[in-house]
N, C-alpha and C positions, 0 to 999 in steps of 0.2 A: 504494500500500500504506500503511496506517495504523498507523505506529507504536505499541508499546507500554511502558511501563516496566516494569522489576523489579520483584520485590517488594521491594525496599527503595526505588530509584531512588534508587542511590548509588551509584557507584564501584564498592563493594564487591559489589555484585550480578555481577561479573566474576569467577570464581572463583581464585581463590588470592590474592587481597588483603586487606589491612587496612590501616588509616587510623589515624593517632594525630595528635590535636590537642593542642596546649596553649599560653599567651598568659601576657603580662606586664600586668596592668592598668595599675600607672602608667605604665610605659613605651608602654603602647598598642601595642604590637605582639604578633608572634606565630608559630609556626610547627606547620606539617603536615608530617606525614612518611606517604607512601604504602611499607609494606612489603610483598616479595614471598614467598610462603610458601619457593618456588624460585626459582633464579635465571629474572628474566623476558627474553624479546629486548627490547631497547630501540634507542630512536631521537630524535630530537628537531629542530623547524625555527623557528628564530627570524625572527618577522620586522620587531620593530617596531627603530625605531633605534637604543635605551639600555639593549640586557641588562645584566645580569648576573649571571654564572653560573659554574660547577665541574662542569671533568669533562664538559664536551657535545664535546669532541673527538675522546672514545673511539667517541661514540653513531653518527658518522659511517657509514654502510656501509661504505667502503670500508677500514677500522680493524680491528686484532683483536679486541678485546674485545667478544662481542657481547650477553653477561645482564649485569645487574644487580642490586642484592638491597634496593635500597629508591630513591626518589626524592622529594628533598625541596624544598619550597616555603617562602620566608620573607620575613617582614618583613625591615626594618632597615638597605635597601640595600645598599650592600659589607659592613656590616658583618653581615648576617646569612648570608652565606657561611658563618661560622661556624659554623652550626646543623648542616650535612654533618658537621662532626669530631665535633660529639656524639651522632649518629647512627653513626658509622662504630664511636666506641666502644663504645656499646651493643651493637650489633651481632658484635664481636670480642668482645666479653666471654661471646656466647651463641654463639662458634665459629662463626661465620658469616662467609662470604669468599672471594673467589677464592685459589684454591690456586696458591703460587708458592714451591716451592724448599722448604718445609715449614712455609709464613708463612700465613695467611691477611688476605686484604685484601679486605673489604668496601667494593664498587661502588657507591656513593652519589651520582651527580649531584645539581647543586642551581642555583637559579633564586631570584631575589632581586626584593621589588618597594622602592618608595620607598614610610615608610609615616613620615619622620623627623621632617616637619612638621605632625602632627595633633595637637599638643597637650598630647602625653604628654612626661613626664619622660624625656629621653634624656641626663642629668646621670647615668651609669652607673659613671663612673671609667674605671679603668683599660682593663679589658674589658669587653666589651659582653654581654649574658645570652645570647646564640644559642647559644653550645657547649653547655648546660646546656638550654635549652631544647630540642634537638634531643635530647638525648641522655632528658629525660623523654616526649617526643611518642612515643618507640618503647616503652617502657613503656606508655602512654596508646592502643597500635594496640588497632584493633577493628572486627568488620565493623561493627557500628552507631555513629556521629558524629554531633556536632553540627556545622549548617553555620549561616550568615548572620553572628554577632560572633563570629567561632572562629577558632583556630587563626590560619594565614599570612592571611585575611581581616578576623581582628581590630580590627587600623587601618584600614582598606583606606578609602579615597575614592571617591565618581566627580564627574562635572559636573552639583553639586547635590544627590547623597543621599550617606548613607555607604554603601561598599562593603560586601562580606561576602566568605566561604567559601561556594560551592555547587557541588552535584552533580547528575547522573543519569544514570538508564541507560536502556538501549532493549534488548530481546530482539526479534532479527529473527526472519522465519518459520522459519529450520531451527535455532533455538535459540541461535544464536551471540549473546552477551550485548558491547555497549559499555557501557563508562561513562568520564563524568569528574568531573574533582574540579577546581577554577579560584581561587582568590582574584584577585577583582574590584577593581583599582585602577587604573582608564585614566583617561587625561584626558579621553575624551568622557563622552557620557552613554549609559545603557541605558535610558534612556526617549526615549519620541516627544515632542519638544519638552518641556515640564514638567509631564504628564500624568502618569497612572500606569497608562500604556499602554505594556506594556514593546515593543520591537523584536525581541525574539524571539516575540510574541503566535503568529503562525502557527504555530511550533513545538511550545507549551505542547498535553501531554497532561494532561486533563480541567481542573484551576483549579490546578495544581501552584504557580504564581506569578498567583494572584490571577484568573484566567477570565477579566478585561477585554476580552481579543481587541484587535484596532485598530479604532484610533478614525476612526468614520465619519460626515460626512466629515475627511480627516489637517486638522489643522488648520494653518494658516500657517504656524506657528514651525514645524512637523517638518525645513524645511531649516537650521533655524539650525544654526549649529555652536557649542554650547556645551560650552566645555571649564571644566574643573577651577580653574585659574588663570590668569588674564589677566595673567601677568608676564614682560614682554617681557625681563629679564635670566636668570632661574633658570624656563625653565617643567619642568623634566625633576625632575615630584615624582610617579610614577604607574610604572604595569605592570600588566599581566591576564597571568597567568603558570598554566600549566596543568598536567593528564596528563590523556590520552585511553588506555584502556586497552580490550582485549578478550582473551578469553580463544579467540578463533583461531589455529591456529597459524600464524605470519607467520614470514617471512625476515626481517632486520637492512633490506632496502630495502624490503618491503613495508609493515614500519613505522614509516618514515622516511616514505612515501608517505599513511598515515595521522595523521600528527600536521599534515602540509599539508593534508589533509582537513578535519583539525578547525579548523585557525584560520579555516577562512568562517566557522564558529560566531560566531568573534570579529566577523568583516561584517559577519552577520547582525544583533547583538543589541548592539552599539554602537558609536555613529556620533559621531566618526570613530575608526574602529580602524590599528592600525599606523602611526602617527605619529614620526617623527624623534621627539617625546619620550616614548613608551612603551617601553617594552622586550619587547613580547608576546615570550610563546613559548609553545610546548607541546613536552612530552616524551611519548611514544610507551612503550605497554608491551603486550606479546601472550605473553600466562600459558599459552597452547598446551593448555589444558583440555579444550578443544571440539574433538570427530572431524570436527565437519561439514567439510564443503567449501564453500570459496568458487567459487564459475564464475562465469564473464563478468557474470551475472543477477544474478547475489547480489553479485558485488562491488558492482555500481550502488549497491544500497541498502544495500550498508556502509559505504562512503565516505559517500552521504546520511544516514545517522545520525549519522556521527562528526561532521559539522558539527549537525545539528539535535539532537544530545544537549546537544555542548557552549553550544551556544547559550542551550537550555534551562536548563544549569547555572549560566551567568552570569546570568538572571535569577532564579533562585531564590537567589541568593549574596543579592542586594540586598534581594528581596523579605522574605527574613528577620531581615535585620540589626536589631539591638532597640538601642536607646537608652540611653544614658549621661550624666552628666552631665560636661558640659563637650564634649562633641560641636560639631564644628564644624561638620554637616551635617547636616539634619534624615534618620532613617530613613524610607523607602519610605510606610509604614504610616501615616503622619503626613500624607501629599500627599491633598489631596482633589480 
C-alpha cells in the first residue's frame, strides 16, 4: 500500500492538535510545544542512553494518569526542563488541567535535547529563558508551523549539517491520520555517507525532502559511522526527541506500543541511532477523533506508518534548516 500525506503533512493534520514554536537567536536555542485541544491518551519509550525528561512516569500504562493536555520538546539540556512550567502556566491561566480537589493541574510532559555547544550565547545569568519561552510557544500554537530552524530544532546539530524541526503525516486507507513532529539532534548523521541522499529516501512521498531517492550505486563511505563529535571525554552533546501522534482511539498501552513503533523511524533515517550518547525518545498521543477501527490488517500499516512518517519527519527537519551566521555546520541545501 502506498502511503499518503495530509494536506498539511504536519502533525497537525491529526485532528485536535496545534503546534507552537518559538526560539532565542542569541542563545540558539528553542522550544515547541505540541497542544491538545482535549485531554489526549498519552504514552512515551525512550531508548537512546542520555534522556532527559519531566513527567514520563505518569505516561507508563501501568500508572493512573492517562491524558495529557500538551507535550513539550526543548532545547537547552537540563536546563530547558524549564520550558514544561511555562507551558503549565499558560495553560492554568486558560483553566486548563487535570481536576484535583478543586485545583487544576495541567499535564505537560517534556523531553530535552543538548543544543548548549553551538555557538550561541548561553551567558543567560541567573535563569535560563525556557520558563518564558515555553510559556510564549502556547501563545504561538497553531495548526500551521514553521519546521527546519524552529522552534526545539532551532540549534539542533547532526554528523555534519545542522539539524532542524520537522514533521509529517500519513492518512491511511480508512482515514485514520498519523503525524509527527521530531527536533533533529543525534550524533549520527541522516545522510548516506556525505551525500544528500537522505536514509529515509524510501520513505519520502513525492520530493517532500529533496526526491534524491538512494544513491545508486551506495557509495563506500555509507558504512562509515560519522558522528557529530569525535570527543573521546564529553561526546553526550545530541538527542532526536519526538511525538508521534494519531487521532485513533488507543488504550494508554496501545500507545505506548506506538511511540516503539515510531523510533525505527529513528533506524531508518539515521545511522547510528540510539546510542549511549543520545537521549532518543518519542512520546505517544491518540486524540481519539477517528471512528474507524483498527483490525489485525490495518494495525500492520499503522505501526508501518508511524515509523515511515516519522522517518520522513526527521529528514525534512534537516532538509529545511536555513542558514545563519556563525553556524557551525553547513545546512542540507549547501551539500552538492
Amino acid at each position: 500500500m502506498a502511503f499518503r500525506a495530509g494536506p498539511r503533512n504536519l502533525i497537525t493534520d491529526v485532528a485536535g492538535l496545534s503546534v507552537g514554536n518559538v526560539h532565542d537567536e542569541k542563545v540558539r536555542s528553542g522550544v515547541s510545544v505540541v497542544l491538545c485541544d482535549a485531554p489526549a491518551i498519552a504514552s512515551y519509550q525512550v531508548l537512546g542512553g542520555a534522556p532527559g525528561t519531566r513527567e514520563t512516569d505518569l505516561l507508563e500504562p501501568h500508572n493512573s494518569v492517562e491524558t495529557v493536555h500538551g507535550i513539550v520538546l526543548s532545547g537547552g539540556s537540563a536546563f530547558g526542563l524549564d520550558a514544561a512550567s511555562g507551558v503549565q502556566a499558560a495553560l492554568r491561566e486558560r483553566g486548563i488541567g487535570f481536576e484535583v480537589r478543586g485545583q487544576k493541574v495541567p499535564i505537560v510532559p517534556a523531553a530535552i535535547l543538548f543544543d548548549l555547544a553551538n555557538e550561541g550565547d548561553k551567558d543567560w545569568g541567573r535563569y535560563p529563558p525556557y520558563r518564558e519561552l515555553g510559556f510564549e510557544a502556547v501563545a504561538a500554537a497553531d495548526t500551521d508551523f514553521a519546521i527546519g530552524s524552529a522552534g526545539a530544532g532551532f540549534g539542533a546539530l547532526t554528523a555534519g549539517l545542522k539539524g532542524g524541526l520537522g514533521s509529517a503525516s500519513t492518512v491511511l486507507a480508512n482515514g485514520i491520520a498519523i503525524g509527527a513532529l521530531v527536533a533533529v539532534n543525534p550524533t549520527g548523521s541522516v545522510t548516506v555517507g556525505r551525500s544528500r541522499h537522505f536514509w529515509a529516501a524510501p520513505f519520502e512521498i513525492g520530493d517532500e525532502f529533496g526526491g534524491h531517492g538512494m544513491p545508486s550505486p551506495l557509495p563506500t563511505a555509507a558504512q562509515d559511522v560519522l558522528i557529530k563529535f569525535r570527543d573521546p571525554v564529553s561526546p553526550v552533546a545530541n538527542t532526536t526527541i519526538a511525538v508521534i501522534a494519531t487521532d485513533a482511539a488507543l488504550p494508554k498501552a496501545a500507545a505506548k506500543r506506538l511511540a516503539i513503533s515510531a523510533h525505527d523511524g529513528f533506524a531508518r533515517a539515521i545511522w547510528p541511532a540510539h546510542t549511549p550518547y543520545d537521549g532518543d525518545l518519542v512520546f505517544s498521543l491518540a486524540t481519539g477523533r477517528n471512528a474507524a477501527r483498527l483490525d489485525p490488517a490495518m494495525e500492520m500499516d499503522f505501526h508501518a506508518a508511524a515509523a515511515a512518517t516519522m522517518a520522513r519527519a526527521i529528514a525534512r527537519g534537516v532538509h529545511a534548516a536555513s542558514a545563519m551566521a556563525g553556524d557551525m555546520m553547513p545546512v542540507w541545501s549547501s551539500r552538492t
